[in-house]
MDTraj code that builds the backbone (N, CA, C; nanometers):
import mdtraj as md
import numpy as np

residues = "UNK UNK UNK UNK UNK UNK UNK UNK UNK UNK UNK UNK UNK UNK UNK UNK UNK UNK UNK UNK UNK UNK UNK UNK UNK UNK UNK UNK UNK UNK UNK UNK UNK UNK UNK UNK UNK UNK UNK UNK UNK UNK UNK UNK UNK UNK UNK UNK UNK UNK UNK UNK UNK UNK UNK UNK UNK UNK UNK UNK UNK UNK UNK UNK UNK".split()
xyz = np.array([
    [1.9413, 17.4959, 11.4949],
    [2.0823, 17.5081, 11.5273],
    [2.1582, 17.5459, 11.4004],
    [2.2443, 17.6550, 11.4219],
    [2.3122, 17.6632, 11.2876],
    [2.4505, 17.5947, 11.3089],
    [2.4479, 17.5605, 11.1965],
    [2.5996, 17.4591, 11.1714],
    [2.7279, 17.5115, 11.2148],
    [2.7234, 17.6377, 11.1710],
    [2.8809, 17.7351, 11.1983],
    [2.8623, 17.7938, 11.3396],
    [2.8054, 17.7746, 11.4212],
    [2.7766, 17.7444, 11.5531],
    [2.8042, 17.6249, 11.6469],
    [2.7680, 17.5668, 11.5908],
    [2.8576, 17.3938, 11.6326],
    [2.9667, 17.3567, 11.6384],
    [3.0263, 17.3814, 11.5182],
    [3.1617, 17.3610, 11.4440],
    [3.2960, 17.4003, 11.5424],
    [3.3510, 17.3138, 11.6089],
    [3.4528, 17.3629, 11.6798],
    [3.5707, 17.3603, 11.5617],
    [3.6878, 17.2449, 11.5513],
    [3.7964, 17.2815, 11.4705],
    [3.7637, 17.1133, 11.4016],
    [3.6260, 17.1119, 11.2929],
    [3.6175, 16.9697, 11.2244],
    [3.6618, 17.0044, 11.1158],
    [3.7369, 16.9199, 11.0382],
    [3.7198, 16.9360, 10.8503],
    [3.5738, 16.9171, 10.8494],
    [3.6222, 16.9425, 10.6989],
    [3.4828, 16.9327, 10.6190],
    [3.4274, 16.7788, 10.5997],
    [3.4744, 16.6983, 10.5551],
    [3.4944, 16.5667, 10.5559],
    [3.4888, 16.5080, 10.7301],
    [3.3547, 16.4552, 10.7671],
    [3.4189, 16.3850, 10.8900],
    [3.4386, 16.2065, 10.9448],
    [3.5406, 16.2002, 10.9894],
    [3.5072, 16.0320, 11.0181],
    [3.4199, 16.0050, 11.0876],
    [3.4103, 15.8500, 11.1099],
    [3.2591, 15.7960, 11.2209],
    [3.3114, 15.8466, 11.3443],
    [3.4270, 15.8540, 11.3957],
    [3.4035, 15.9216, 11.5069],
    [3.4092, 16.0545, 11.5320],
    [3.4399, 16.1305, 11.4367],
    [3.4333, 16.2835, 11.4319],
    [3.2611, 16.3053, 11.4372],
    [3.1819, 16.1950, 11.3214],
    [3.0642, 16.2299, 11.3069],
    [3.0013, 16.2113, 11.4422],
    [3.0238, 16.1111, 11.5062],
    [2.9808, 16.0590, 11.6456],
    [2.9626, 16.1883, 11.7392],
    [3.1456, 16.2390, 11.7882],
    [3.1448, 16.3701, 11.8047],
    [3.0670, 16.4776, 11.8165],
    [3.0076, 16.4934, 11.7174],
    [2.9771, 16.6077, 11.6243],
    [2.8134, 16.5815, 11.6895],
    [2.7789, 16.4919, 11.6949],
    [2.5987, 16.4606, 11.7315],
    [2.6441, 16.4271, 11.8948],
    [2.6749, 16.4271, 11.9258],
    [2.6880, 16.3809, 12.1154],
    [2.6797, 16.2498, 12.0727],
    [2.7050, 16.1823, 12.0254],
    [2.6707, 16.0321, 12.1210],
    [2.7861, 15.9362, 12.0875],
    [2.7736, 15.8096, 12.1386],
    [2.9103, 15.7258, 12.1287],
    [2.9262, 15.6541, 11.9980],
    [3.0408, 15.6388, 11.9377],
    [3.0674, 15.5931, 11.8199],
    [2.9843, 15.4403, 11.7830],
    [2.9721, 15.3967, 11.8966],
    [2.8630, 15.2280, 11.8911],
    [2.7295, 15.2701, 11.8476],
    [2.6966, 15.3728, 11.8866],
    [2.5462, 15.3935, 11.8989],
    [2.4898, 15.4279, 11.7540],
    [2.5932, 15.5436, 11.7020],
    [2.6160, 15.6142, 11.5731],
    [2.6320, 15.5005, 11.4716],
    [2.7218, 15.3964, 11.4758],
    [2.7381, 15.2866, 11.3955],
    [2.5492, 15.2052, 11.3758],
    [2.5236, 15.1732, 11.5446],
    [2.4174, 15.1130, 11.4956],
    [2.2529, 15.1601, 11.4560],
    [2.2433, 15.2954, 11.4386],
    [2.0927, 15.3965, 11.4709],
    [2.1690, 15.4463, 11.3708],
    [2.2706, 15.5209, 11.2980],
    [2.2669, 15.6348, 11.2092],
    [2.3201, 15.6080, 11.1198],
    [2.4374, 15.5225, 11.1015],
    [2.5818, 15.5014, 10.9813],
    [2.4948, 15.4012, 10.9216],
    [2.4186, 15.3161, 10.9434],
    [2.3898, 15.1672, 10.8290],
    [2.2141, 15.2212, 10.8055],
    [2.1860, 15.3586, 10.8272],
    [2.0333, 15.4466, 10.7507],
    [2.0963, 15.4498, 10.6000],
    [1.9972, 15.3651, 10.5188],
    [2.0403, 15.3978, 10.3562],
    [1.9804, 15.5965, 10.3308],
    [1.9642, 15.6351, 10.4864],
    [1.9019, 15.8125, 10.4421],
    [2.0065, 15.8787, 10.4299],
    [2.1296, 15.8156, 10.5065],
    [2.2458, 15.9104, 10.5187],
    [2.3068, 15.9391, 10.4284],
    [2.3635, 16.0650, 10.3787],
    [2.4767, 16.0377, 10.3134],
    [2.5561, 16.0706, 10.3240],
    [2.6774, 15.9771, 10.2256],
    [2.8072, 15.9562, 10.2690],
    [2.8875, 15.9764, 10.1857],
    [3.0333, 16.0352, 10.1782],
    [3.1172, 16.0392, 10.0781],
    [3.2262, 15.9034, 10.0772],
    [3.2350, 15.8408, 10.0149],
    [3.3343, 15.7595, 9.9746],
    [3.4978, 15.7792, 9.9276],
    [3.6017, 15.7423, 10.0676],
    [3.7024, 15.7627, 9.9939],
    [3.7656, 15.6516, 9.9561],
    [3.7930, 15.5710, 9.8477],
    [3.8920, 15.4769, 9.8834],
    [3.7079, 15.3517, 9.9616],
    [3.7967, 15.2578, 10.0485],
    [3.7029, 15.2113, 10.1080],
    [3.6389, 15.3077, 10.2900],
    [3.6511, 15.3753, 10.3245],
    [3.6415, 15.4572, 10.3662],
    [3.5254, 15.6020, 10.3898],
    [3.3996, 15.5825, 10.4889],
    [3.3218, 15.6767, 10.4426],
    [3.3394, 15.8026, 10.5671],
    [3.2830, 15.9179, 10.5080],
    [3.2905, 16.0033, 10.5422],
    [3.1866, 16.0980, 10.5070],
    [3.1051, 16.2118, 10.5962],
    [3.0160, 16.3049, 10.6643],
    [3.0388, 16.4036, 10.6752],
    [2.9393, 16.5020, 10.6261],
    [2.9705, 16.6091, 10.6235],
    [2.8534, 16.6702, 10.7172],
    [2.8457, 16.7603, 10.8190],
    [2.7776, 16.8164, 10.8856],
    [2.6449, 16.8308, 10.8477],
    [2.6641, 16.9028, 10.7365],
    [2.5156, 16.9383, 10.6604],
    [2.4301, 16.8238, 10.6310],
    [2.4905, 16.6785, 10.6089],
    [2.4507, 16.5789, 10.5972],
    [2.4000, 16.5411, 10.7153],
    [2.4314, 16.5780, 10.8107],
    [2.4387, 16.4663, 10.9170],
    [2.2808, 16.5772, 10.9961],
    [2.3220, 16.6844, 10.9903],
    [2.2114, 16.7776, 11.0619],
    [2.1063, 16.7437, 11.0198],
    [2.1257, 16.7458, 10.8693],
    [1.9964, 16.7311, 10.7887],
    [1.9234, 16.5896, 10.7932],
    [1.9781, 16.4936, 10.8310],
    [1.9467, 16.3578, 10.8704],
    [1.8887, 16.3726, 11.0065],
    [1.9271, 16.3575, 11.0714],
    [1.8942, 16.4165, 11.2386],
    [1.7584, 16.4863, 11.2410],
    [1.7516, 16.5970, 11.1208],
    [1.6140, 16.6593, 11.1402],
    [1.4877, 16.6303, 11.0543],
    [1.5263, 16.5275, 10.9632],
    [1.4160, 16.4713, 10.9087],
    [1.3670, 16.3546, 10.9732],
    [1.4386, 16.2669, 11.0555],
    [1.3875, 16.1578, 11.1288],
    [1.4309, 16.2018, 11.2265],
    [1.3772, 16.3286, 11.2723],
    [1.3754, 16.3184, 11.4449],
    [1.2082, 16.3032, 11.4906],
    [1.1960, 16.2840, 11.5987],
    [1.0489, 16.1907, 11.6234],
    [0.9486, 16.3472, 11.6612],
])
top = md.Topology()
chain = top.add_chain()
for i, resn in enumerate(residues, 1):
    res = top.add_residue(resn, chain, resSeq=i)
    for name in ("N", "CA", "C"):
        top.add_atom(name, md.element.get_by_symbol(name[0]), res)
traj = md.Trajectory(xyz[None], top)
């Protein structure tokens, strides 16, 4: 899948529920299977994290089964 194919109107920066969004699934699910993986990464704003696509694809496709 290419990224700029996906991409409807996200920043670059996304929240947990933009990231949620962004993968189909519900913000609960994303919190407990993807956001607390020490694989992910995350940008830090403030206390505040945030995802960037490329991150998140690239997570998705190294631990997909």
């Amino acid at each position: 899948m290419s990224i700029s194919m996906a991409t409807k109107d996200y920043p670059y920066l996304l929240t947990r529920e933009q990231a949620s969004d962004f993968l189909g699934i519900d913000p609960k699910s994303f919190d407990k299977y993807i956001r607390q993986h020490e694989g992910l990464d995350r940008f830090m704003i403030g206390r505040h994290e945030r995802y960037t696509m490329k991150s998140l694809v690239h997570f998705i496709e190294k631990h997909s089964v």
